[in-house]
Biopython code that builds the backbone (N, CA, C, O; Angstrom):
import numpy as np
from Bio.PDB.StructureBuilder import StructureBuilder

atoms = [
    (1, "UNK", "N", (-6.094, 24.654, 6.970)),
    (1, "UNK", "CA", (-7.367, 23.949, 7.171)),
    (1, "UNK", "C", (-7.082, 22.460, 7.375)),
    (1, "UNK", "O", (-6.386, 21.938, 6.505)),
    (2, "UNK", "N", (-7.486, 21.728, 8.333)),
    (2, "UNK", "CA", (-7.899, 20.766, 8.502)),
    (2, "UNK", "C", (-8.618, 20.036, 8.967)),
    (2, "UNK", "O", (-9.151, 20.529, 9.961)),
    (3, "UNK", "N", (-9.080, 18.596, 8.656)),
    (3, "UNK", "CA", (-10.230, 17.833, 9.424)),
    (3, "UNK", "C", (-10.435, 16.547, 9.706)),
    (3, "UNK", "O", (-10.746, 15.924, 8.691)),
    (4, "UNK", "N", (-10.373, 15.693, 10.969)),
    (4, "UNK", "CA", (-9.971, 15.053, 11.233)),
    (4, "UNK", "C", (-11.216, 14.426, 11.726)),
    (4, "UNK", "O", (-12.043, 15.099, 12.340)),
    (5, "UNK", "N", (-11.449, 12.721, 11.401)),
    (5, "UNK", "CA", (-12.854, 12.252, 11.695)),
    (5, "UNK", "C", (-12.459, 11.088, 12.526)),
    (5, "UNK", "O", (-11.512, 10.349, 12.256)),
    (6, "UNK", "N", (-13.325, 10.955, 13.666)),
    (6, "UNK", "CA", (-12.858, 9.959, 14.232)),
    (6, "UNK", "C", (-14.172, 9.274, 14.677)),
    (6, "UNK", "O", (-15.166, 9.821, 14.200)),
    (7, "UNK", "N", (-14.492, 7.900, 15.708)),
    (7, "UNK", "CA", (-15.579, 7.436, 15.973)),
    (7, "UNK", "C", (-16.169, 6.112, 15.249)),
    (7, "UNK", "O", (-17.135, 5.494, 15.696)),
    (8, "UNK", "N", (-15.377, 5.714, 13.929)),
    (8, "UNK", "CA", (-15.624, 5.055, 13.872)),
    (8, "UNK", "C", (-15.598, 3.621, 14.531)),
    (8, "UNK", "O", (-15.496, 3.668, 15.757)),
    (9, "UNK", "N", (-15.677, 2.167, 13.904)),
    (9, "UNK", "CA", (-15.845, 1.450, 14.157)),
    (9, "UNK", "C", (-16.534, 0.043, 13.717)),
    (9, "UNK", "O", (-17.258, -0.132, 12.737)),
    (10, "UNK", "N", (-16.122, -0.931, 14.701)),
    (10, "UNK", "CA", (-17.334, -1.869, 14.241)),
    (10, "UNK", "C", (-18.384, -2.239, 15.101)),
    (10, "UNK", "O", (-18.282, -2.360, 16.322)),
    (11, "UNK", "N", (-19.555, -2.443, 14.319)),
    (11, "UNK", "CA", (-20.927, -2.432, 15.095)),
    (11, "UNK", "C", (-21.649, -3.484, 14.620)),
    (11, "UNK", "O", (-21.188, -4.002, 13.603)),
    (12, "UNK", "N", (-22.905, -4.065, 15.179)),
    (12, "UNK", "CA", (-23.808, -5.058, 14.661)),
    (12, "UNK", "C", (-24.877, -4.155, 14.231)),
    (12, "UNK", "O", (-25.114, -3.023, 14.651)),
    (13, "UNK", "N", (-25.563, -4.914, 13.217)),
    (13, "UNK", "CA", (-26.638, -4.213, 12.692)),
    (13, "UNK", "C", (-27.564, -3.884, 14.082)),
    (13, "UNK", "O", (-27.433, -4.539, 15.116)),
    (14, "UNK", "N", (-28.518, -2.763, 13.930)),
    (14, "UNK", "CA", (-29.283, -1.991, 14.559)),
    (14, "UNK", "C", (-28.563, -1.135, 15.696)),
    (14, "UNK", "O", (-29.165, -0.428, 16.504)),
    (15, "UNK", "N", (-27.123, -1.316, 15.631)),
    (15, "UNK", "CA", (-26.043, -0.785, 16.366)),
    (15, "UNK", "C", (-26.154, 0.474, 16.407)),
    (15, "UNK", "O", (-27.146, 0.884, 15.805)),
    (16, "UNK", "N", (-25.416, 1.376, 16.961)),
    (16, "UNK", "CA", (-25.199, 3.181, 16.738)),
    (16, "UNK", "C", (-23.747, 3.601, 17.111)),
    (16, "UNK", "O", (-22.992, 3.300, 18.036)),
    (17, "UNK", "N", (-23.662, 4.374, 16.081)),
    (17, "UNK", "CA", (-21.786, 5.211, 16.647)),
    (17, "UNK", "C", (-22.007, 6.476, 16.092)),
    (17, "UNK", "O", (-22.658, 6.712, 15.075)),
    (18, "UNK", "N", (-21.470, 7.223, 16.766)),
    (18, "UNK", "CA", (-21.196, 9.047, 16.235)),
    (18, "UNK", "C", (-19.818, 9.216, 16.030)),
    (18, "UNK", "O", (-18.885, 9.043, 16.815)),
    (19, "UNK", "N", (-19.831, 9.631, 14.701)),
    (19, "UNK", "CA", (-18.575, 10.277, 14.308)),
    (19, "UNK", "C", (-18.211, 11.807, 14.881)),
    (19, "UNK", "O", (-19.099, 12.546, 15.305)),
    (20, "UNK", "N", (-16.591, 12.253, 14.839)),
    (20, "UNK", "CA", (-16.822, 13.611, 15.122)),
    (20, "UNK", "C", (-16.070, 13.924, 13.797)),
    (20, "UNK", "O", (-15.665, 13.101, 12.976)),
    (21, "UNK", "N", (-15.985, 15.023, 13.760)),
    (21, "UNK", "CA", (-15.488, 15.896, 12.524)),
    (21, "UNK", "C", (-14.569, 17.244, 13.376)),
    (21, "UNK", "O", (-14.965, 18.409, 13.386)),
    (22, "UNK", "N", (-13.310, 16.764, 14.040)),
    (22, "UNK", "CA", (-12.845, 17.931, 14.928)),
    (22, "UNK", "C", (-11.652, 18.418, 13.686)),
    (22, "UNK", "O", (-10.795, 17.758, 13.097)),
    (23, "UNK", "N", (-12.156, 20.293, 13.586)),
    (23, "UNK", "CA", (-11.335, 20.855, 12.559)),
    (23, "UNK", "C", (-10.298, 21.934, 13.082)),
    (23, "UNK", "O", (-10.507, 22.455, 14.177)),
    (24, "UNK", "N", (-9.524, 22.180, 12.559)),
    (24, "UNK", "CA", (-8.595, 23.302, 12.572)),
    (24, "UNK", "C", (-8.608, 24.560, 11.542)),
    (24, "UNK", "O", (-9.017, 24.661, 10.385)),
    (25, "UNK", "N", (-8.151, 25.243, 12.207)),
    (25, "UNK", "CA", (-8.124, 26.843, 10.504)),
    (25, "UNK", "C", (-9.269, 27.437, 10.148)),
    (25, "UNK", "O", (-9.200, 28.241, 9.218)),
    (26, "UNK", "N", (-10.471, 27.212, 10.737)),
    (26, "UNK", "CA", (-11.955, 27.494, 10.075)),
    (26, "UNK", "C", (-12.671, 27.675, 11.533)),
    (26, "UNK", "O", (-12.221, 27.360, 12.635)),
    (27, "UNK", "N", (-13.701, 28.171, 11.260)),
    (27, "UNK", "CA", (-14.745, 27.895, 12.149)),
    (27, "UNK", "C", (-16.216, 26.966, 11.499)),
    (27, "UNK", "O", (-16.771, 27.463, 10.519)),
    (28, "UNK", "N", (-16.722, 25.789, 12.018)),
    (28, "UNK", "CA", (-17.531, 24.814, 11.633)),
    (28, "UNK", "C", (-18.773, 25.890, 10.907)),
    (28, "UNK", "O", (-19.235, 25.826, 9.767)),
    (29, "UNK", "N", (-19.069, 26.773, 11.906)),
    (29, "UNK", "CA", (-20.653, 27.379, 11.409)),
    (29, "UNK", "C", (-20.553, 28.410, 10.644)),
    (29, "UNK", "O", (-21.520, 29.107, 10.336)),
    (30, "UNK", "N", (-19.626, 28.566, 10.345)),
    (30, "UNK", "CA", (-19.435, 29.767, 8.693)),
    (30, "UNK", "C", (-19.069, 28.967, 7.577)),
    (30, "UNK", "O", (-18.297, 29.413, 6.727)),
    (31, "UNK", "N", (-19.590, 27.736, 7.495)),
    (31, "UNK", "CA", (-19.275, 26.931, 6.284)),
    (31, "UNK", "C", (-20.658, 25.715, 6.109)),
    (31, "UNK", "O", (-21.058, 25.060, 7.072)),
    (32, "UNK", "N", (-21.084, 25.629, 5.092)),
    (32, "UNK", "CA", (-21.405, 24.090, 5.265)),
    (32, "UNK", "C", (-20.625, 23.733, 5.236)),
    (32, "UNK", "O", (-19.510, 24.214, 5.034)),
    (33, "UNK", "N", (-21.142, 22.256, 5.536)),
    (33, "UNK", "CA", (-20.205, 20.883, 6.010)),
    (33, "UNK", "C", (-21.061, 20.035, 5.478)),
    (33, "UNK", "O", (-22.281, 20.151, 5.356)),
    (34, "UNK", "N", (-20.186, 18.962, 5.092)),
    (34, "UNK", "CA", (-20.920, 18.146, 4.347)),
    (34, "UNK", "C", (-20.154, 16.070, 5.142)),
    (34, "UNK", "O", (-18.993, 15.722, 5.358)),
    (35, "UNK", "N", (-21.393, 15.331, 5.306)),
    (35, "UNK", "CA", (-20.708, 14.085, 5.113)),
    (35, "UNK", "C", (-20.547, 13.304, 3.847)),
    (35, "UNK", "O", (-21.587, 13.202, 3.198)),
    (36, "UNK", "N", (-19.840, 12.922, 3.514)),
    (36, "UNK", "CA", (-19.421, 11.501, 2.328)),
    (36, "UNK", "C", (-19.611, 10.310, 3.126)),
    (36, "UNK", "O", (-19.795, 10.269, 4.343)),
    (37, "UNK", "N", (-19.538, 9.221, 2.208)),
    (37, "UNK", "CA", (-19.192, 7.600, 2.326)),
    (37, "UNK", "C", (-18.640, 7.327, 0.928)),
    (37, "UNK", "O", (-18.696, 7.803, -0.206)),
    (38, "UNK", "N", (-18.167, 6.479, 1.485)),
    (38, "UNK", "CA", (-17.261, 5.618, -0.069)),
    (38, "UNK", "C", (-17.606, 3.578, 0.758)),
    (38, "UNK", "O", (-17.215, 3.041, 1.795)),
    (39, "UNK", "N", (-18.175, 3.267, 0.005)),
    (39, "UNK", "CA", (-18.279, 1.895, 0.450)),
    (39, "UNK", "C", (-17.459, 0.925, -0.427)),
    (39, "UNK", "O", (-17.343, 1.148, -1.632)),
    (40, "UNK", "N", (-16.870, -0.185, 0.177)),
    (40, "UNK", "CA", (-16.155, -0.395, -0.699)),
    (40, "UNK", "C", (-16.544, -0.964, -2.195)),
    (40, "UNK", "O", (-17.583, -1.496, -2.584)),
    (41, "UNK", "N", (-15.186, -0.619, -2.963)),
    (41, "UNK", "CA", (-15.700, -0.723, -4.353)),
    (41, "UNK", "C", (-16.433, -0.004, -4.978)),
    (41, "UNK", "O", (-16.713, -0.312, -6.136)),
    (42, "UNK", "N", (-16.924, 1.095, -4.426)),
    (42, "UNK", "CA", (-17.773, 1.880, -4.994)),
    (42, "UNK", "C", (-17.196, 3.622, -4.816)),
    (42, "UNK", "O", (-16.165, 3.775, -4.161)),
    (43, "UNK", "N", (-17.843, 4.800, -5.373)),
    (43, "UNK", "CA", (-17.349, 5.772, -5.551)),
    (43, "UNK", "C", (-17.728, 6.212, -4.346)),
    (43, "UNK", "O", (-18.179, 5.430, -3.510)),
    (44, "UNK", "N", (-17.524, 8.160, -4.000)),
    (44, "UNK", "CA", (-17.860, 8.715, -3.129)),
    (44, "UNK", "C", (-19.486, 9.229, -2.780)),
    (44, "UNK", "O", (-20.198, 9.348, -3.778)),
    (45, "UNK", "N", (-19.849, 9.408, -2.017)),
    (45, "UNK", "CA", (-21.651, 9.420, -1.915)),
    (45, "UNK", "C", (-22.438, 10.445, -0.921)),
    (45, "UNK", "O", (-22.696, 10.027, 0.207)),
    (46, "UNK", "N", (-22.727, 11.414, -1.186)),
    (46, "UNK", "CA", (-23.210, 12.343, -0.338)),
    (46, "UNK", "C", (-24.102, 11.373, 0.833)),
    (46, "UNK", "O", (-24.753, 10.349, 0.624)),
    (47, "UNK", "N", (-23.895, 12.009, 1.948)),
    (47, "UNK", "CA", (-24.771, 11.105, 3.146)),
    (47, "UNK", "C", (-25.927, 12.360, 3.896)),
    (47, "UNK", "O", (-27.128, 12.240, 4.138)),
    (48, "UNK", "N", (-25.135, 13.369, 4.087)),
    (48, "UNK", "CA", (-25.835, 14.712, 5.311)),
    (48, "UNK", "C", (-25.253, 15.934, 4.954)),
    (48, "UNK", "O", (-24.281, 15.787, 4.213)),
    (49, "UNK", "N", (-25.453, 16.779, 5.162)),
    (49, "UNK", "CA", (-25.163, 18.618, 5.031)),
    (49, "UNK", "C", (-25.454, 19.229, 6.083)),
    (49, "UNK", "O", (-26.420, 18.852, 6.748)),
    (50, "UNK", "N", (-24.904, 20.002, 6.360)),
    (50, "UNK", "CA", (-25.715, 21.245, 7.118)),
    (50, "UNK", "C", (-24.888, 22.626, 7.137)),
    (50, "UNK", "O", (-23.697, 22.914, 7.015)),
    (51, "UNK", "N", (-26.220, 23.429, 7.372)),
    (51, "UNK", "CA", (-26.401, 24.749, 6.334)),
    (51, "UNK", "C", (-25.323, 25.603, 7.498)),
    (51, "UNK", "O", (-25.178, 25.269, 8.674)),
    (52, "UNK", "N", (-24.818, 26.468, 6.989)),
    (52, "UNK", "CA", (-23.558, 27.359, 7.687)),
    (52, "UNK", "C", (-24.474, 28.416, 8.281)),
    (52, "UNK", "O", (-25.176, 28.971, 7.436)),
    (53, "UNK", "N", (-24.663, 28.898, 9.757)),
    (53, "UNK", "CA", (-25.528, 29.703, 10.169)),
    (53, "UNK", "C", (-26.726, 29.020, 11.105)),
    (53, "UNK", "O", (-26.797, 28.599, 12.260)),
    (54, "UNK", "N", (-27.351, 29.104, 10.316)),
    (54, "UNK", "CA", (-29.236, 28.181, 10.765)),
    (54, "UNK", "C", (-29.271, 26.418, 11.197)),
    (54, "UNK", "O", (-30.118, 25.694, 11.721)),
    (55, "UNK", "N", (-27.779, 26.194, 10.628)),
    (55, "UNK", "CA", (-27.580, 24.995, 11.043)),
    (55, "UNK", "C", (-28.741, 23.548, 10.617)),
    (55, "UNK", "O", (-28.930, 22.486, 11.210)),
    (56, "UNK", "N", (-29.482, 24.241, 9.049)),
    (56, "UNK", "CA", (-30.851, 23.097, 8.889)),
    (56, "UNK", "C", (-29.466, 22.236, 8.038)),
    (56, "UNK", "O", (-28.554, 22.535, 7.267)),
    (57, "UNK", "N", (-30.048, 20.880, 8.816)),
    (57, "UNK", "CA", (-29.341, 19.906, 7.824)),
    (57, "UNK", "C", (-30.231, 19.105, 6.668)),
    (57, "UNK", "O", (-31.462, 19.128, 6.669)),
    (58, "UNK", "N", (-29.701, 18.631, 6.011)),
    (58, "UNK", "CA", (-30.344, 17.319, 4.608)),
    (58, "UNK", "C", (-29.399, 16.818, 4.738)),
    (58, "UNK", "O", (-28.200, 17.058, 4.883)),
    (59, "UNK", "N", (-30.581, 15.450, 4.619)),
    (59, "UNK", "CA", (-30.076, 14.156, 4.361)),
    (59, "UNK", "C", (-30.601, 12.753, 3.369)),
    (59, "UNK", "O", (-31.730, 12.372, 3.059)),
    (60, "UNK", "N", (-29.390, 12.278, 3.090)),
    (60, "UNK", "CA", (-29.979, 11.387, 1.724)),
    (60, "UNK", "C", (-30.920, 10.765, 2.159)),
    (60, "UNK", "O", (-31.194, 10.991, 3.338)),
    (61, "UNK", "N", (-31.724, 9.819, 1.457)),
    (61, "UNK", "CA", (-32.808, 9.475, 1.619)),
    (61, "UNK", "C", (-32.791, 7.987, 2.515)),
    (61, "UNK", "O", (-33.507, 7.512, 3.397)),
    (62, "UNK", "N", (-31.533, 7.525, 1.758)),
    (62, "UNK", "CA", (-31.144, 6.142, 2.726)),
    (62, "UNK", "C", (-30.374, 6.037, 3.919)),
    (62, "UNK", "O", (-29.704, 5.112, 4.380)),
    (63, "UNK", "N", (-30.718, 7.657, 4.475)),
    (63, "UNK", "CA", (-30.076, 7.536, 5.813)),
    (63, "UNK", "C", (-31.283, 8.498, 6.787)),
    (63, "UNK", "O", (-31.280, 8.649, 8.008)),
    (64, "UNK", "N", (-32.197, 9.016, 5.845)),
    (64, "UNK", "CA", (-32.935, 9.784, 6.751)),
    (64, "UNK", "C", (-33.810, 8.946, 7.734)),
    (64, "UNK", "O", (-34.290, 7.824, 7.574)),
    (65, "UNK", "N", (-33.883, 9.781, 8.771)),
    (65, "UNK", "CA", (-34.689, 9.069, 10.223)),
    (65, "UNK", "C", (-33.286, 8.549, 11.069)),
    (65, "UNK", "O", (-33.087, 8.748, 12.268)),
    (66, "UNK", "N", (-32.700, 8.089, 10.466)),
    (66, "UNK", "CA", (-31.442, 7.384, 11.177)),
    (66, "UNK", "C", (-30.429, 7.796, 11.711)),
    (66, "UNK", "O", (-30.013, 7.518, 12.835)),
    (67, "UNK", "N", (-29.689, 8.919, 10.437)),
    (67, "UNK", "CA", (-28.648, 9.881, 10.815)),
    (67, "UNK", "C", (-28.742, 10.960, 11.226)),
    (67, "UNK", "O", (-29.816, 11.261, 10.706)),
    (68, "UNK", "N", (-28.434, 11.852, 11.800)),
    (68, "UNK", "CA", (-28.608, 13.155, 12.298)),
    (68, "UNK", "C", (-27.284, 13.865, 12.281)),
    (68, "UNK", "O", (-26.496, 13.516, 13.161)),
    (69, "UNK", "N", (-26.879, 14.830, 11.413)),
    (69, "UNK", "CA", (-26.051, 16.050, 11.502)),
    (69, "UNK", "C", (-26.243, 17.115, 12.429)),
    (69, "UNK", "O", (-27.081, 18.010, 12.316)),
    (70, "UNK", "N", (-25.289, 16.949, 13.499)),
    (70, "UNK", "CA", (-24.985, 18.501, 14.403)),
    (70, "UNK", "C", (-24.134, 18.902, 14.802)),
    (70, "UNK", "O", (-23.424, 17.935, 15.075)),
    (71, "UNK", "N", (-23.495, 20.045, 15.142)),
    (71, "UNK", "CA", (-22.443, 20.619, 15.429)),
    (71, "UNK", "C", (-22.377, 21.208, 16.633)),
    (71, "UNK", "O", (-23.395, 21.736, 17.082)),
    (72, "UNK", "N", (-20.991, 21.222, 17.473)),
    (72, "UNK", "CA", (-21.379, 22.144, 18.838)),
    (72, "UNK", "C", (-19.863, 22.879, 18.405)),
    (72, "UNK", "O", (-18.685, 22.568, 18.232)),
    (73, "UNK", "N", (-21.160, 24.593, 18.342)),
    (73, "UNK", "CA", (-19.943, 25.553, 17.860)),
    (73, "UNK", "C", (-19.186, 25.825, 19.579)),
    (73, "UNK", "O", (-18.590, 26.899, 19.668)),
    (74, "UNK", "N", (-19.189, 25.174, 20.530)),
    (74, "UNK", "CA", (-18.534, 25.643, 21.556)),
    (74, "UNK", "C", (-17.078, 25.040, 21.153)),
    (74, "UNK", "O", (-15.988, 25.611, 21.176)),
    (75, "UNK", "N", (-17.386, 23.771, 20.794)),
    (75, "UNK", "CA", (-16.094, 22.937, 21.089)),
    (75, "UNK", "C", (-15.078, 23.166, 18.790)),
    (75, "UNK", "O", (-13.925, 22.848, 18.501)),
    (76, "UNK", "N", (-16.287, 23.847, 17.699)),
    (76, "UNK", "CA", (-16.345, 23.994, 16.650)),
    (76, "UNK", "C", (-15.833, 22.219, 15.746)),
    (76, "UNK", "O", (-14.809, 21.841, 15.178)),
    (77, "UNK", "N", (-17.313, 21.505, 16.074)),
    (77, "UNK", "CA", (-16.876, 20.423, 16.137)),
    (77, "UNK", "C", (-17.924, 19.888, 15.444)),
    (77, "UNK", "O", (-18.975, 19.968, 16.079)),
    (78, "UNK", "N", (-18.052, 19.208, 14.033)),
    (78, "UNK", "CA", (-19.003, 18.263, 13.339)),
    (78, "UNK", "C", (-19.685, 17.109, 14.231)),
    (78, "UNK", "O", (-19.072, 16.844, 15.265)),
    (79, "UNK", "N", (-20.611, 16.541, 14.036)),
    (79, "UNK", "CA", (-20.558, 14.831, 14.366)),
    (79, "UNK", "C", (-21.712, 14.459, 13.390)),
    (79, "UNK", "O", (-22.415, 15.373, 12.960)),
    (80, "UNK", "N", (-21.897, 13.461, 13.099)),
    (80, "UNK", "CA", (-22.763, 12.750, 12.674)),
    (80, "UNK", "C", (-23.171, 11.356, 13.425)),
    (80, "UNK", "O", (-22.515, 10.347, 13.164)),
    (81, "UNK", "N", (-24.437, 11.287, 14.516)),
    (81, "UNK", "CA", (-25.137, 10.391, 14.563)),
    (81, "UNK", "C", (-25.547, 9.553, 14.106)),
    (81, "UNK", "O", (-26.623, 9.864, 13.596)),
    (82, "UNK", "N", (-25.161, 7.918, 13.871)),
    (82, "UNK", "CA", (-25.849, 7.273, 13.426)),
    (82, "UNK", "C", (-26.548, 6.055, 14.034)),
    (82, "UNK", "O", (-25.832, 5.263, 14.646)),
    (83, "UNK", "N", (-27.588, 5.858, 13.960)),
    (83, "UNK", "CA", (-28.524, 4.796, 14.959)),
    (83, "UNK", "C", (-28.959, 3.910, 14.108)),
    (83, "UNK", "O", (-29.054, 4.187, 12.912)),
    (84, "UNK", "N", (-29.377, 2.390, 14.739)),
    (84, "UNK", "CA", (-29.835, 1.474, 13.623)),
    (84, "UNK", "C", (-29.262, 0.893, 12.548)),
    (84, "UNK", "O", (-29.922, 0.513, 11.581)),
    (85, "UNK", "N", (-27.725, 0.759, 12.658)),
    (85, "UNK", "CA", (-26.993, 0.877, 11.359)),
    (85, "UNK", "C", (-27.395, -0.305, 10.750)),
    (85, "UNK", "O", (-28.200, -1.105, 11.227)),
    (86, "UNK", "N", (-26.696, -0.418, 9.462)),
    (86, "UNK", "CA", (-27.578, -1.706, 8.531)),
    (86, "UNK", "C", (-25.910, -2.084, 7.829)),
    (86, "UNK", "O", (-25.037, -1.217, 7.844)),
    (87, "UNK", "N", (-25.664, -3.447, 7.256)),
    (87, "UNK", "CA", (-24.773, -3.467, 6.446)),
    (87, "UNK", "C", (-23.942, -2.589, 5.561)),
    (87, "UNK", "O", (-22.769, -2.261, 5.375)),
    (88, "UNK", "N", (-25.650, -2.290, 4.925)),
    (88, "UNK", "CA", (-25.423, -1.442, 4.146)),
    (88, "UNK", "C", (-24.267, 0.139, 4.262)),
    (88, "UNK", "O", (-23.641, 0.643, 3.329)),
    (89, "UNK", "N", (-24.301, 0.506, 5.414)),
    (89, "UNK", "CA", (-23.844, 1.345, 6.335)),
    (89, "UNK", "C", (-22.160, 1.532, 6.251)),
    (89, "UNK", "O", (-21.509, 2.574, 6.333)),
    (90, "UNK", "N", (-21.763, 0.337, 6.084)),
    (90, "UNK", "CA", (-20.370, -0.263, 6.107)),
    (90, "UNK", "C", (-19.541, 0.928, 4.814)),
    (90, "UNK", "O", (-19.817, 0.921, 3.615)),
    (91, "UNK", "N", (-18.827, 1.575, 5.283)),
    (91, "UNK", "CA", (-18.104, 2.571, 4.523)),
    (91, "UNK", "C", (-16.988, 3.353, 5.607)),
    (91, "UNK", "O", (-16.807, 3.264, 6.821)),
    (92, "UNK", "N", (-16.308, 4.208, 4.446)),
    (92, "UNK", "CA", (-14.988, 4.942, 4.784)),
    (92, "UNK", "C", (-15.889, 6.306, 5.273)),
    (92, "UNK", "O", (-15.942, 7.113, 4.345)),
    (93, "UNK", "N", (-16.411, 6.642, 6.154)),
    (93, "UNK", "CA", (-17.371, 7.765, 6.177)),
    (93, "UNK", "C", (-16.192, 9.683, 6.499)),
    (93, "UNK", "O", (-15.430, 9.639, 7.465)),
    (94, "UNK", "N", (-16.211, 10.618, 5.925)),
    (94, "UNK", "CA", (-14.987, 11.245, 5.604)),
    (94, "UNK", "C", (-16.145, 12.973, 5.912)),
    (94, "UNK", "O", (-17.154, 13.191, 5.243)),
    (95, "UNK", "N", (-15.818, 13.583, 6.624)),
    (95, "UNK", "CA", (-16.236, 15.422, 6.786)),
    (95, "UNK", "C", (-15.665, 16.143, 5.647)),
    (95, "UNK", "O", (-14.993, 15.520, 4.826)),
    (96, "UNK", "N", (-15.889, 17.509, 5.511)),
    (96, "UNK", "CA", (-15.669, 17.723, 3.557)),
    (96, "UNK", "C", (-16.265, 19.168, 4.364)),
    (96, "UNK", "O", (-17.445, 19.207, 4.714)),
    (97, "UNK", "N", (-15.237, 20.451, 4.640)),
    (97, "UNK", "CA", (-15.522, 21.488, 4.072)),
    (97, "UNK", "C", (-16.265, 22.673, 3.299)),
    (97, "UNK", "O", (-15.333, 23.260, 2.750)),
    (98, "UNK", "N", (-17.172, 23.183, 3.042)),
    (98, "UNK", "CA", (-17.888, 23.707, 1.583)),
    (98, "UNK", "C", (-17.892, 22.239, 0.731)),
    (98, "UNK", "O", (-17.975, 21.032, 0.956)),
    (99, "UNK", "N", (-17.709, 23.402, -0.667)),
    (99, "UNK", "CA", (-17.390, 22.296, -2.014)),
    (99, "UNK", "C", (-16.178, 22.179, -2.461)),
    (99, "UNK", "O", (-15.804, 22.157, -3.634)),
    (100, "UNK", "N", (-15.447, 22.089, -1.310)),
    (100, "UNK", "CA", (-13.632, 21.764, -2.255)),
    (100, "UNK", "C", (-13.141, 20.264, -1.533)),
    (100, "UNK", "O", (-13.008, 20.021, -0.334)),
    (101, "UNK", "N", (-13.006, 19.698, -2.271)),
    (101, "UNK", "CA", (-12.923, 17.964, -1.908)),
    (101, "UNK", "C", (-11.058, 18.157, -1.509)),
    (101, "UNK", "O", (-10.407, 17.156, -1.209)),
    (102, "UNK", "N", (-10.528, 19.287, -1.556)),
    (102, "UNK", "CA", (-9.234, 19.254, -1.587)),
    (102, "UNK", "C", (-9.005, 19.661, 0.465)),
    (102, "UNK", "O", (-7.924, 19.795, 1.038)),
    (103, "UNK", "N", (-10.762, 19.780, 1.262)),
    (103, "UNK", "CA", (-10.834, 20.376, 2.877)),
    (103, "UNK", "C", (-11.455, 19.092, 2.832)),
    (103, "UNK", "O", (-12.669, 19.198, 2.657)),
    (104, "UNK", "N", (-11.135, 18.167, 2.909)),
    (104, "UNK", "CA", (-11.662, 17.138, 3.050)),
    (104, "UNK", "C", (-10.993, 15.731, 4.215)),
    (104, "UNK", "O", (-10.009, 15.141, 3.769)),
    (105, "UNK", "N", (-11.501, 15.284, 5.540)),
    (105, "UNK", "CA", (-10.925, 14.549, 5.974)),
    (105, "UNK", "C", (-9.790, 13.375, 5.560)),
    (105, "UNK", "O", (-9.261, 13.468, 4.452)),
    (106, "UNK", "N", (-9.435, 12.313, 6.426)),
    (106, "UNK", "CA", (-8.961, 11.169, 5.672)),
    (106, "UNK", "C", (-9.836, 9.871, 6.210)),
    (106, "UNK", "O", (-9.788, 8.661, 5.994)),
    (107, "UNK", "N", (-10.380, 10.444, 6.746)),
    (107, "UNK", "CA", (-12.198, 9.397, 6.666)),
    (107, "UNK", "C", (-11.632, 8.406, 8.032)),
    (107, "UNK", "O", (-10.626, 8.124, 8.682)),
    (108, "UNK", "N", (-12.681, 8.213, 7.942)),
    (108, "UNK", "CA", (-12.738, 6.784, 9.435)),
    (108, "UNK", "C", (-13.692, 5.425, 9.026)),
    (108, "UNK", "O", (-14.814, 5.792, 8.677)),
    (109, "UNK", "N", (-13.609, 4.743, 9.009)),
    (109, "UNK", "CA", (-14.050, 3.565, 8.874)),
    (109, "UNK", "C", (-14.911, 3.176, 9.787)),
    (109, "UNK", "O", (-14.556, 2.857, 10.922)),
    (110, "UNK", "N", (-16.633, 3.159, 9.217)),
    (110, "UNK", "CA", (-17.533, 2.031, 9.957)),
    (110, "UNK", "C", (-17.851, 1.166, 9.388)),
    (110, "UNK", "O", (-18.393, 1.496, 8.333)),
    (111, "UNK", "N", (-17.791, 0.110, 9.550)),
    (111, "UNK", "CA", (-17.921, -1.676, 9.953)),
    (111, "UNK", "C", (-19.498, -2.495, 10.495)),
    (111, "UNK", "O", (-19.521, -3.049, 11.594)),
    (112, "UNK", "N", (-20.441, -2.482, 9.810)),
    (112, "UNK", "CA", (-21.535, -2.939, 10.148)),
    (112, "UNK", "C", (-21.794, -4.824, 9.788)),
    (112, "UNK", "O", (-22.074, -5.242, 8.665)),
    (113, "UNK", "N", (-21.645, -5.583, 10.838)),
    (113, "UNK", "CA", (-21.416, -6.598, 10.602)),
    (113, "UNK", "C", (-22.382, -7.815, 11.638)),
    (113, "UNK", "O", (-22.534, -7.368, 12.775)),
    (114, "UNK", "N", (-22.801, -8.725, 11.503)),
    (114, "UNK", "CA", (-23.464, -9.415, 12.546)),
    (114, "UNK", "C", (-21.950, -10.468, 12.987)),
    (114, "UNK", "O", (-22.016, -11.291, 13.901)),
]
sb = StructureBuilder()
sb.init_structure("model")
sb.init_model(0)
sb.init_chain("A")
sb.init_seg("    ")
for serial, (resi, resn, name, xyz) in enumerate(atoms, 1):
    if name == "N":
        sb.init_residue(resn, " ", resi, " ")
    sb.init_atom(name, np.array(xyz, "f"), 0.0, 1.0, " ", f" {name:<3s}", serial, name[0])
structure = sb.get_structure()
């Protein structure tokens, strides 16, 4: 298993970048998938989900409207949309498997900065 996130970057506030989440060993839609952030100095932080199958995603509250979780099982490939970014935004943003933090990317870095 592996998972590899790429897309990040740096952006100005109200900016947008999509991450991808391209995996190996698995197939994306027989699993949730989950996004993290880790901002710095601070711990790890659920951001988005989405459901293995039906594909409904959730999302935290300080990203809803903004972020969007989807997958294209052609290419079996995560991304996470993000539009409008804010400072706040600024984190190691990392794809995560189910619930084993051990299928877990090595994260990509977005940069929200004026």
């Amino acid at each position: 298993v592996q998972l590899v996130e790429s897309g990040g970057g740096s952006v100005q506030p109200g900016g947008s970048l999509t991450l991808s989440c391209t995996v190996s060993g698995f197939i994306v839609s027989h699993y949730y998938m989950f996004w993290f952030r880790q901002r710095p100095g601070e711990g790890l932080e659920w951001v988005s989900s989405i459901n293995m199958g039906d594909g409904v995603t959730h999302d935290a509250d300080d990203v809803k409207g903004r972020f969007t979780t989807f997958r294209d099982d052609a290419k079996n490939t995560l991304y996470l949309q993000m539009t409008n970014l804010k400072p706040d935004d600024t984190a190691v943003y990392y794809c995560q498997k189910g619930d084993n933090q051990d299928d877990r990317g090595q994260g990509t870095q977005v940069t929200v900065s004026a």
